[in-house]
Residue frames as qw, qx, qy, qz and C-alpha x, y, z in Angstrom:
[[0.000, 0.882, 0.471, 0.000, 0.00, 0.00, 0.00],
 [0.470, -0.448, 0.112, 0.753, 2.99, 2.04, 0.17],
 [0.340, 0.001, 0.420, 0.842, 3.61, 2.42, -3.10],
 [0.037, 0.668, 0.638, 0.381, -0.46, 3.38, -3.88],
 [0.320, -0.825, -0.263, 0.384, -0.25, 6.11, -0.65],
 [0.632, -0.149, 0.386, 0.656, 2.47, 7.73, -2.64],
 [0.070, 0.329, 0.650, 0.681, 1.07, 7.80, -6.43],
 [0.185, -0.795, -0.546, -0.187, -2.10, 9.18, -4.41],
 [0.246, 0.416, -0.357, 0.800, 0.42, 11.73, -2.19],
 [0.709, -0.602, -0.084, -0.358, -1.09, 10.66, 1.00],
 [0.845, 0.071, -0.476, 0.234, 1.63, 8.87, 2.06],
 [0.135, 0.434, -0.523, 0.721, 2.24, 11.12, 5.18],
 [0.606, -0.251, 0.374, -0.656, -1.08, 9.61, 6.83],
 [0.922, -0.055, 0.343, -0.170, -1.37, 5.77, 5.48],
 [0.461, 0.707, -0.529, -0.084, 0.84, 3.67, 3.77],
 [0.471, 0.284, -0.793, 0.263, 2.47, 1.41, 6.33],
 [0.575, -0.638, -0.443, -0.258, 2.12, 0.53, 9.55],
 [0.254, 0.169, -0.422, 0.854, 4.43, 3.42, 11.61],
 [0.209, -0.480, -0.613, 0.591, 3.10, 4.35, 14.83],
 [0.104, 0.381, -0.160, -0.905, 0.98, 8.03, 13.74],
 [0.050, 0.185, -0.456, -0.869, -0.23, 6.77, 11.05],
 [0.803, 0.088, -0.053, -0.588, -4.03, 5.32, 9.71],
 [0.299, 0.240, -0.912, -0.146, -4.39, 1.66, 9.31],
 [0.890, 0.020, 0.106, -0.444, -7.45, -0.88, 8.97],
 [0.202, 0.409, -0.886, -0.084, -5.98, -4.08, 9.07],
 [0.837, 0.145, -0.427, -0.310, -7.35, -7.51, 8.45],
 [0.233, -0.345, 0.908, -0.052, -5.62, -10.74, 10.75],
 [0.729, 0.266, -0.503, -0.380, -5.83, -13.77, 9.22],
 [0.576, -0.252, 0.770, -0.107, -5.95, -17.60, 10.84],
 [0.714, 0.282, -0.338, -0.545, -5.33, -19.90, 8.32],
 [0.162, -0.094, -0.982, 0.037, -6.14, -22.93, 10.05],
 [0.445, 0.008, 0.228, -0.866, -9.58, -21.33, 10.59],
 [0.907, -0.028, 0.230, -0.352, -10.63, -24.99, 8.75],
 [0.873, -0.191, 0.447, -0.031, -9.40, -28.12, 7.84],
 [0.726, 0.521, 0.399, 0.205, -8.95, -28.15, 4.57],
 [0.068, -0.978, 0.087, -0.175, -7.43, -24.42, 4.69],
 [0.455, -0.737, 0.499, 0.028, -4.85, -25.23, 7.45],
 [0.823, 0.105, 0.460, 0.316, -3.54, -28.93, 5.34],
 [0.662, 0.587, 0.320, 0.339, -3.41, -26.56, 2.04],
 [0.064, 0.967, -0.171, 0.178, -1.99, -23.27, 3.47],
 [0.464, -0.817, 0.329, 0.093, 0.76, -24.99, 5.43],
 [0.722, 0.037, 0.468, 0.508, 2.15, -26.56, 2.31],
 [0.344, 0.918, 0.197, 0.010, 2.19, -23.16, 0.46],
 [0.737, 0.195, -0.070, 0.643, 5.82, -22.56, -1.49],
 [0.318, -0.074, -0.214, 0.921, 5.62, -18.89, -0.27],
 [0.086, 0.262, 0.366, -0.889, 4.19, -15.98, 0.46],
 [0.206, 0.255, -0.504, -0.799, 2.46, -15.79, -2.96],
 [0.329, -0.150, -0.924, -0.123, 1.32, -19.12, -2.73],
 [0.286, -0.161, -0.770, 0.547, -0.43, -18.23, 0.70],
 [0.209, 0.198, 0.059, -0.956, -1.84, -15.39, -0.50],
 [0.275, 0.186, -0.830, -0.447, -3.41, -17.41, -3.13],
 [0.344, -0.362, -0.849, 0.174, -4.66, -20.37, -0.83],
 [0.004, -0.362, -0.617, 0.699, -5.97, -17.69, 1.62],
 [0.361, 0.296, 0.066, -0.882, -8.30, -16.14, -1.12],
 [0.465, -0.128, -0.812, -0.329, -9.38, -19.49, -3.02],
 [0.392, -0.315, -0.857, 0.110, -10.30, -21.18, 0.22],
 [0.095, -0.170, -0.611, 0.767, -10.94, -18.46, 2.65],
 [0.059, -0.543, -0.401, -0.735, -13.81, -17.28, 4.02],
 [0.212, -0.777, 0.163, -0.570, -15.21, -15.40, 7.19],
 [0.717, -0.693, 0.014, -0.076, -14.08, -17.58, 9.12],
 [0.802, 0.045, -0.080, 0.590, -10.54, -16.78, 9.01],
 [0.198, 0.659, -0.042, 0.725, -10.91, -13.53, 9.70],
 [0.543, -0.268, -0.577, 0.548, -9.17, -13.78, 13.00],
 [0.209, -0.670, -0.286, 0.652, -9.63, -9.75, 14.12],
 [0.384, 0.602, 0.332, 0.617, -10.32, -6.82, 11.92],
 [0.310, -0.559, -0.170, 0.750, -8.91, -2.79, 13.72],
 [0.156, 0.869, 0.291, 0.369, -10.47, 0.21, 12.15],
 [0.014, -0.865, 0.106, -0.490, -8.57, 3.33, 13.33],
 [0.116, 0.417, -0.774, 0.462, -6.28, 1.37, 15.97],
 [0.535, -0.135, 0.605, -0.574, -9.61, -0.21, 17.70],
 [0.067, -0.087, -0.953, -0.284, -10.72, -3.81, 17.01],
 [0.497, 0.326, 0.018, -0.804, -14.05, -3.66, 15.69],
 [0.781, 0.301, -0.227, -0.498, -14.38, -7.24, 14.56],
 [0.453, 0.449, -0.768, -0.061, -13.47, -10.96, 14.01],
 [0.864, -0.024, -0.428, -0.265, -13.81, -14.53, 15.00],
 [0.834, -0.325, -0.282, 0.346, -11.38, -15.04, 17.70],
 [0.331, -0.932, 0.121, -0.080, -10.89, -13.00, 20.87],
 [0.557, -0.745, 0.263, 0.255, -8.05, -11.43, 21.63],
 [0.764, -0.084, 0.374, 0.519, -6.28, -11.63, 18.33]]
């Protein structure tokens, strides 16, 4: 998202995730099911993972979801 904060010249409020700045962020659990957790933990890399985590996933891998620094969602407390 760096590179999009940037090209948009915002990049002094979101972009990464320095202290200061915005950020909505997503955790993921991918062993949220069976079938998920067998196929993500043979993934050759990151790419791959990414991959496996949008074929197979759905809500219920969305471990926690933080809107403006406060968690505001997800499937399992405390992550």
């Amino acid at each position: 998202t760096g590179g999009a904060a940037r090209a948009l010249d915002i990049a002094d409020s979101v972009g990464n995730l320095r202290p200061g700045l915005d950020a909505d962020v997503v955790v993921l659990d991918p062993s949220a099911t069976p079938l998920l957790a067998w196929v993500a933990g043979r993934a050759a890399g990151p790419g791959h993972w990414l991959g496996v985590m949008q074929t197979l996933g759905d809500d219920r891998c969305v471990a926690a979801v933080y809107a403006a620094g406060r968690r505001v969602g997800g499937t399992v407390p405390g992550a």
